[in-house]
N, C-alpha and C positions, 0 to 999 in steps of 0.2 A: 631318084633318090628316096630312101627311106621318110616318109614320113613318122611325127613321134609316134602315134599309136603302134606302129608297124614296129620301131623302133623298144618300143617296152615291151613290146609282145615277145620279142626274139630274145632280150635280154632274161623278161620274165620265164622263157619255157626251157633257157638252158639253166639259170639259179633255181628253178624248181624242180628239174627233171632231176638237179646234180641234191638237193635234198630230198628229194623222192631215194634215190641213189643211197644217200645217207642214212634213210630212217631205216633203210630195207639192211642195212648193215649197222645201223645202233640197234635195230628190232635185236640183232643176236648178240651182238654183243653185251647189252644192259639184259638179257635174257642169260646168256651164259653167266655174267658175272652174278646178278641176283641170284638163278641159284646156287652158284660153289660159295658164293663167302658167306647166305643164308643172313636172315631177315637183320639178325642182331652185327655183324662185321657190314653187310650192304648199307647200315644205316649209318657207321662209320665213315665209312666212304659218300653218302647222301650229305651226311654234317659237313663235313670238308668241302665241299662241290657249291654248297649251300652257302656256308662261312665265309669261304674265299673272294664268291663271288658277288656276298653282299657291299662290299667294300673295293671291287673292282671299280668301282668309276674313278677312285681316287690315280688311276693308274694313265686310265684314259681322259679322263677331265672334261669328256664333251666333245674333245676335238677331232674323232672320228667324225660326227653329222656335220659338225660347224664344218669342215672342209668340203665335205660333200658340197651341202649347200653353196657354200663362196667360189669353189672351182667352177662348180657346175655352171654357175652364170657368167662365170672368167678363166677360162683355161689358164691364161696367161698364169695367174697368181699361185700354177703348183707348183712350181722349183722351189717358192718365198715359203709354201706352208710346209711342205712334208722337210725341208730342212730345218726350220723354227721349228718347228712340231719333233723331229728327233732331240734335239736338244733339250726341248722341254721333256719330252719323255723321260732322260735318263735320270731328271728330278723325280718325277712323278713316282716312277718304279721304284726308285728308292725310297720313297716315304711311305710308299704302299706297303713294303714289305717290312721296313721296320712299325708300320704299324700292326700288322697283322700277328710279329712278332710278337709284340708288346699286350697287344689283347688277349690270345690264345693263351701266353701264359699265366696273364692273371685270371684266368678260370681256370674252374679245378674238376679238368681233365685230363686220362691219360697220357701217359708220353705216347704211346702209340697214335693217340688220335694227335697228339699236338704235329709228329713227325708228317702224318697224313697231310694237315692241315701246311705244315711247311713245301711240301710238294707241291700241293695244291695252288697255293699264290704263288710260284713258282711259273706252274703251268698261265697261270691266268697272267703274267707276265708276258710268257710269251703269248699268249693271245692279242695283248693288250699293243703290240710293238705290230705285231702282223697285221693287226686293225687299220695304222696308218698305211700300208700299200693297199688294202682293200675300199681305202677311201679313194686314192687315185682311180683303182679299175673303175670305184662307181660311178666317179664324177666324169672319166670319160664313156662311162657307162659300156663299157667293157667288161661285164661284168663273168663275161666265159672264164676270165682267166682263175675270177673269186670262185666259181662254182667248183674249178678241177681241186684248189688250195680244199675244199669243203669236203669233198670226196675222200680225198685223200688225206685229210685228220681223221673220218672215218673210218677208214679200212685198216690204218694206220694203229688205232685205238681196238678195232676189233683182232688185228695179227698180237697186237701185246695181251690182249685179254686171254687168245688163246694158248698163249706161251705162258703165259704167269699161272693160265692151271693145269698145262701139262706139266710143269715143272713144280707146281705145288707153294707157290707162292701166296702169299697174304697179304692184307689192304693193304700195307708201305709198299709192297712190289706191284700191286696196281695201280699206286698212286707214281711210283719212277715210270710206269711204259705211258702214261698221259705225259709226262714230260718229252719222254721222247719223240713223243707223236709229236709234241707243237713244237718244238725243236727244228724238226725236217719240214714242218711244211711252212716256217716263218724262212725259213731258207729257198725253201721253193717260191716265194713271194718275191723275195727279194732278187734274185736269179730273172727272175721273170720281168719283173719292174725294170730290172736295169736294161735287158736284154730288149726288151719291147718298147719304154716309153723314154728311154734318156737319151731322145736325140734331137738337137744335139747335143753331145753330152757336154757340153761347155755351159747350158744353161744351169746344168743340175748340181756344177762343184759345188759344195760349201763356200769355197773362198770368193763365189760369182757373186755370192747372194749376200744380201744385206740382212748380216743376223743381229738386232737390235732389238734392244729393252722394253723401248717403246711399243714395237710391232707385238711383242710377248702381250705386254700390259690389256692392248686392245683386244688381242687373240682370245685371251682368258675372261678378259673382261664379256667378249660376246661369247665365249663357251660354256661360262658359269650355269645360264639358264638349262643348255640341254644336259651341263654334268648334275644338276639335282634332279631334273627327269628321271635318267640315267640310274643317279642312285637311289631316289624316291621308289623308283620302280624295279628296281634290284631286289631292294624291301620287301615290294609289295610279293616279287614272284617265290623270293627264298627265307621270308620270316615265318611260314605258317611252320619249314623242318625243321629250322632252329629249333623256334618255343613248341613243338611236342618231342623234343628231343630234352629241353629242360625240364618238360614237365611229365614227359608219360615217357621219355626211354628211348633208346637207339631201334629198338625193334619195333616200335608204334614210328619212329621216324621212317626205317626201312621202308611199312606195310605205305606209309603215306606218299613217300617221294618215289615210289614203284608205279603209283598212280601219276604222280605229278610228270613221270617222264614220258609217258602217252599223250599230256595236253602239251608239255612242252615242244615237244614235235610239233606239235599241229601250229602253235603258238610261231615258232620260229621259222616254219613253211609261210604262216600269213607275214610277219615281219619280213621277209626276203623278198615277197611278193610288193612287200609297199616299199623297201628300197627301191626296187624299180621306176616306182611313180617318182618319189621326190625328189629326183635332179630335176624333171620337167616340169612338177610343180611350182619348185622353186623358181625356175623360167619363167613360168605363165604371172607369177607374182609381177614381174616385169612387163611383160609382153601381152598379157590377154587374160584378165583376170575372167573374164565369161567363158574359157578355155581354162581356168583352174576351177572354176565353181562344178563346171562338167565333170571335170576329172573326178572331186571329190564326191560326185553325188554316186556316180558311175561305180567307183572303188567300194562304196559303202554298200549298194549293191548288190554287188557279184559277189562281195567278202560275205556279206550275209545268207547268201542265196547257198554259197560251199558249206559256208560253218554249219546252219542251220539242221539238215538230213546229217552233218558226221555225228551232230549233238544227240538227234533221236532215237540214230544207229546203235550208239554206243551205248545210250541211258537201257535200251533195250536187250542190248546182248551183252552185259559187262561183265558177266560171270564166267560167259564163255570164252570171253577175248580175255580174261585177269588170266582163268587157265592155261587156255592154249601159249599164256606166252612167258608167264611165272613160276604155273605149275601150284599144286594146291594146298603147299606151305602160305598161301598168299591169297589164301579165298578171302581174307578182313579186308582185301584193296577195292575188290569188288564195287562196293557200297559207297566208297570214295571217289572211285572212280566214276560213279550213277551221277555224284553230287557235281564235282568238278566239272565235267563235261556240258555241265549247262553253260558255265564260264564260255564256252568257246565260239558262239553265234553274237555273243554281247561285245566282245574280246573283238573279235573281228570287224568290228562296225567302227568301236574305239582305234583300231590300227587303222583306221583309213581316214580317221579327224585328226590324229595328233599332228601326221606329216603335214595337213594342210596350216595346221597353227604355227607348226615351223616352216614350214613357206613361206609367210606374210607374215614375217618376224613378231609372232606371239609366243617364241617358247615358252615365255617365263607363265603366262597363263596355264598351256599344257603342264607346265609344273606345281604351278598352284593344284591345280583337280589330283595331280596323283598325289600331292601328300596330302590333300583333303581323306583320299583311298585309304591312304597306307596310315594314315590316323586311326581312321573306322575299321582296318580290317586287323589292326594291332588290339584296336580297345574289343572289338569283340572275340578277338583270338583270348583275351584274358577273361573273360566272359564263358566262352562257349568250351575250349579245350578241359577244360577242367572238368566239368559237367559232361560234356559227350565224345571227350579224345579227337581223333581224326577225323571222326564226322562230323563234328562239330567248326574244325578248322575248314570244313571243306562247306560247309555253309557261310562262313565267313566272309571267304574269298568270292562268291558267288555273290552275293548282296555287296560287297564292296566293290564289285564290277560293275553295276545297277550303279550305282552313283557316281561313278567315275566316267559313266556312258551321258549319264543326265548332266554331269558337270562339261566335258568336251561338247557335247553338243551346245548347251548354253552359249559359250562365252563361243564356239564357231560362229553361230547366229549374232550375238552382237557385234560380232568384231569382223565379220565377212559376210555368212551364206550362213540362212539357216535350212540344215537337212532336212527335207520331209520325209522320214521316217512311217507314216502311216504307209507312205507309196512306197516305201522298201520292204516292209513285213508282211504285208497282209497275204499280199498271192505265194509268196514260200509257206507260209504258214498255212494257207488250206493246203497245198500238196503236199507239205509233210504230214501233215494230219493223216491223209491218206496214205502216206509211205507208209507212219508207224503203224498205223490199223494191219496193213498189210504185212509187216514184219513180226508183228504178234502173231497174227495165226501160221508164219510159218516157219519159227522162231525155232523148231527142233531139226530144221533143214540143216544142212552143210550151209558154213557160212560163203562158202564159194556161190554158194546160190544163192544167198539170202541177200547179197551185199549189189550185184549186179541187176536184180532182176526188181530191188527194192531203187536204187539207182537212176534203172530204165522208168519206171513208173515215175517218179519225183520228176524227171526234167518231163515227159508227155505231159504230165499234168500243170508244167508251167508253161510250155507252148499253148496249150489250149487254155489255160487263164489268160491269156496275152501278155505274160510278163514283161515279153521283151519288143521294145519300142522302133523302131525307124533307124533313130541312132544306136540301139541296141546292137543293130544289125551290120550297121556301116562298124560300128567299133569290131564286130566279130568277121566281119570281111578285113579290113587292117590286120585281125590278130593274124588271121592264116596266111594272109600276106607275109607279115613278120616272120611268124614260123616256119614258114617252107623254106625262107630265106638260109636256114640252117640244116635243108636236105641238098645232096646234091643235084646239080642244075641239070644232069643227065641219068640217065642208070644206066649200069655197067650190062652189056648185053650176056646176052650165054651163050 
């Protein structure tokens, strides 16, 4: 039988293959769309994307992680949540959207943008409903079936991208084929859930299950904590387009969130990667807390050790990746791009402490540090935008991450484990040193070359640091165990 390691590894390498998958199909899609609708219409589309889904938790309330977590340690208890939890949704949705209503129109913006902006929580609806069957895959950690639902929004997103500009359509028509996209694949969720996990299907009626008031009260009551995370940090990732869109323009918002959807990638590849852990963490909360303190030292890491070489990669070649992928209407992202990217080695450290504070039921702490964040990174977005535009929002976010890293490590260490951090940074940090050295002198290469062979030297130089320890090793013998689990057990001869 599968052991856990073995067990997150297989889950981990198909929810990252299936966004590996995805980015390689958002690469052209947010590439085609940037530039047909051009800096000042993409930034349209940015605000909306941005808007929508700052006020998205209202939709979801938390109860995505909260089920994760509670199934995960009790099967038993998913008929009782994903039916309580439908019914609460169809409040939720509705108040979402009549708020969303209500705000848009009292700013004074176009109908075009309000009509975008209507689409858009629309979509984010349907996201929000799809959410609940994605909790089930996680929590039986099944998570193949989230990765194909992942896939196929992308592909789904990139065939309407290309139909909306052979046909010569404008942001309202790119903002209807996102709807259609999450349309088919909230269907394909639900197809699948029924098909795969309701047996037998007499646990899963409605009419089986005990839908009561009280069960609501306590559901929200423990959801509360991860729906301010949730929305604290909605904030944090989509305030910086907002406020330069109120302050410097659709087009300074374009040049910014063109940048911002390179880290989001990256951002969302580590997030998938730490769903994985946190059904088992949540376990070990129970079961073996010196088998959660591992996990978490372990995740912090490995998250740092990837982020670290993407951070120096890009700070160094970011002129010719903004090119190669925007095109040189978009040479201003560049510089934004140089800044941001440091966010993504910090960022990653932070994604692998928050799950363990929701482990060992400390959300509401996780939530205290991000709106300590998204305090700091508003006050000095009003600060710095003004005076340096986009780069200046992009140093914001960067130092707001710096504190939001010193704040989750804190209160981990008083409240569990504190992270030794010197023993996570220091040997990535001489081998990158010598990655970037190395990427500098050959920075006019093909990046097909620059990227593998910068790559190859960064992991020799952490073998021969000794980065990786005994249990380093057993963990990466488990992963390929895991892995191969997902090749076939023969190959087909010829």
């Amino acid at each position: 039988m599968m052991n856990t390691v073995q067990r997150i590894a297989k889950n981990a390498a198909v929810l990252i293959s299936a966004q590996l998958i995805g980015f390689v199909i958002s690469f052209f899609y947010v590439m085609y769309a940037a530039r047909y609708l051009g800096p000042e219409s993409f930034g349209v589309l940015s605000f909306a994307i941005a808007f929508t889904g700052l006020f998205s938790f209202v939709a979801d309330f938390g109860l995505q992680p909260l089920t994760v977590r509670e199934v995960s340690r009790n099967k038993s208890l998913a008929p009782k949540y994903l039916v309580n939890n439908a019914v609460i949704k169809v409040f939720l949705v509705i108040s979402y959207f009549g708020l969303m209503a209500l705000i848009v129109n009292a700013m004074d913006y176009p109908d075009e943008t309000i009509t975008v902006v209507y689409l858009f929580a629309f979509y984010a609806i349907l996201q929000s409903l799809n959410q609940m069957f994605y909790a089930m895959f996680q929590s039986f950690e099944r998570m193949g079936y989230q990765a194909i639902g992942q896939v196929l929004n992308s592909a789904l997103i990139l065939a309407g991208v290309m139909l909306a500009i052979k046909y010569g359509l404008g942001v309202v028509g790119f903002a209807w084929l996102y709807c259609a996209a999450g349309f088919v694949v909230l269907l394909y969720s639900f197809v699948v859930f029924v098909w795969k996990f309701t047996k037998p299907p007499s646990q899963w009626l409605p009419w089986n299950i005990s839908i009561k008031w009280e069960f609501w009260k306590r559901t929200l009551r423990a959801a509360l904590p991860f729906t301010l995370t949730i929305a604290i940090a909605g904030i944090f990732l989509r305030i910086d387009v907002i406020m330069i869109s109120a302050i410097k323009g659709d087009t300074a918002a374009g040049y910014y969130n063109a940048a911002c959807n390179l880290i989001m990638v990256l951002l969302v590849t580590a997030g998938i990667s730490m769903s994985t852990v946190f059904p088992a963490m949540s376990r070990f909360f129970v079961t073996s807390r010196d088998s959660l303190k591992l996990a978490m030292e372990k995740s912090a890491k490995y998250m740092f050790i990837i982020g670290l070489p993407i951070a120096v990669g890009t700070f160094l070649l970011a002129d010719r990746i903004i090119i190669a992928i925007y095109g040189i209407n978009y040479d201003q992202t560049a510089i934004v791009l140089r800044i941001l990217i440091l966010y993504i080695p910090i960022s990653f450290i932070c994604q692998s402490i928050g799950p363990t504070l929701a482990s060992i039921n400390k959300e509401p702490l996780r939530t205290l540090s991000v709106g300590i964040t998204v305090l700091a990174n508003i006050a000095l977005n009003f600060i710095l935008i003004p005076r340096y535009g986009i780069q200046g929002a992009g140093v914001s976010t960067v130092i707001s991450q710096v504190l939001l890293l010193l704040l989750v490590v804190y209160f981990a260490g008083k409240n569990f484990y504190w992270l030794p951090l010197h023993k996570i940074v220091i040997k990535p940090f001489i081998a990158c040193t010598a990655m970037g050295a190395l990427i500098y002198f050959i920075r006019e290469e093909s990046l097909f070359l620059i990227i593998p062979t910068a790559a190859i030297l960064y992991f020799v130089l952490l073998l021969i640091l000794k980065t990786f320890d005994t249990r380093d090793i057993k963990v990466f013998k488990d992963v390929i165990r895991g892995v191969s689990k997902l090749l076939p057990s023969r190959l087909p001869r010829i």
